[in-house]
Every structure is written in C-alpha cells, then in structure tokens.
N, C-alpha and C positions, 0 to 999 in steps of 0.2 A: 595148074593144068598140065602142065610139062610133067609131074610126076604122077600125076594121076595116068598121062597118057603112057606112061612106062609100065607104071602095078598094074594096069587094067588093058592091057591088048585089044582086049576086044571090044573098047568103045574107041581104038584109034580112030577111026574115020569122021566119026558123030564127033570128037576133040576136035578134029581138024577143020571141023566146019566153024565152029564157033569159037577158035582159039584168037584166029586174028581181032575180036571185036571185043575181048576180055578188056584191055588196055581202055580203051576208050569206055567202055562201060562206068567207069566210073568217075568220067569226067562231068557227068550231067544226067538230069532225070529222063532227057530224051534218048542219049545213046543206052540208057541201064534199061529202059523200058524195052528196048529195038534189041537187046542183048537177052533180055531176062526169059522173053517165048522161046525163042529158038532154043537155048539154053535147056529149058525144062523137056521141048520136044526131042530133046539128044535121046533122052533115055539112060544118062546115067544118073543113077540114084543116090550117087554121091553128092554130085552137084546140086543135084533138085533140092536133097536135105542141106546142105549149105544155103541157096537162093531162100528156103523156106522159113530157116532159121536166122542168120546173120545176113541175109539178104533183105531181109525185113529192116533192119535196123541202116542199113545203106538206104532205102527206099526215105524212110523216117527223115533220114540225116538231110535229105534231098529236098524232102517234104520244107523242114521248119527253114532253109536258105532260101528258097523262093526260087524266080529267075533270077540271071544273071542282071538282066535288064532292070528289073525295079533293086538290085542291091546295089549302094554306095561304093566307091571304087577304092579298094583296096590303097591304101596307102600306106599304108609300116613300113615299106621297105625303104632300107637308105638310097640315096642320090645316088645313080653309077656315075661313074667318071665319064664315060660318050655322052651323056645327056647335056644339052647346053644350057646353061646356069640357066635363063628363063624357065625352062623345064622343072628346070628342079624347088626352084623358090615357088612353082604351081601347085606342091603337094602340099596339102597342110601339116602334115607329120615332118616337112622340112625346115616349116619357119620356127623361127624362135618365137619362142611364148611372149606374149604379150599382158601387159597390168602388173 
C-alpha cells in the first residue's frame, strides 16, 4: 500500500483510509471481511484486482481453518524458558513419546 500510495497520488486519501486496517486483515476472516468493502469502495483499481484475484485465495485459506475457537491449539512451538516447567510438560509436543 505504501508504494502504491507513492505511483498513484491520486488515491492518497482513499490509501489512507484503509491502510491502517491492512495489517489486521489478515489476521482472521472477520477483520478480512471488515477490510475487504471498504477496500473495494476506495476506488482503486489496483487493489480491487488484487482483493478479486489473490484476495480470493486469502478468503479460501480462511474458509478451510475454520474459527479460531473450534481449532486445536497450536502446540509445535518449543518450551520458552519464563514458562514454568508445569506449563510446559501441558503441551503435548513437549512430552516425550510414550510406548
């Protein structure tokens, strides 16, 4: 957006409106939804063909994870060190294999 809002002048304004909400757009199907109108009503045509083509495929990716709330919680990541050993022996990805 940052460069778009440089080549193209004359959507500075319509950028401005929808630049701070870019970041979060892609954090979830609700902020992409609350980003994606506003987004198209800018009026730039760059955007819109991006949202229409590779925007599609974000929406998709959004689709097959579900909510956060019915998916299983993430556990790959290793133990950090501030976590206290009960914490960490909680993850299943922390124990040792069993059998």
């Amino acid at each position: 957006m940052s460069k778009l809002r440089s080549e193209q002048p004359q959507h500075r304004d319509a950028i401005e409106k929808v630049l701070p909400d870019v970041e979060a757009a892609f954090t979830g199907p609700a902020f992409w939804t609350a980003f994606v109108k506003p987004a198209h009503a800018a009026g730039i045509s760059r955007v819109s063909e991006w949202l229409n083509t590779t925007g599609r495929v974000v929406e998709e990716q959004f689709g097959r994870r579900g909510l956060r709330s019915k998916r299983p919680a993430d556990c790959r990541c290793q133990p950090r060190r501030w976590m206290h050993s009960s914490t960490r022996s909680a993850c299943p990805s922390s124990r040792a294999p069993t059998g």
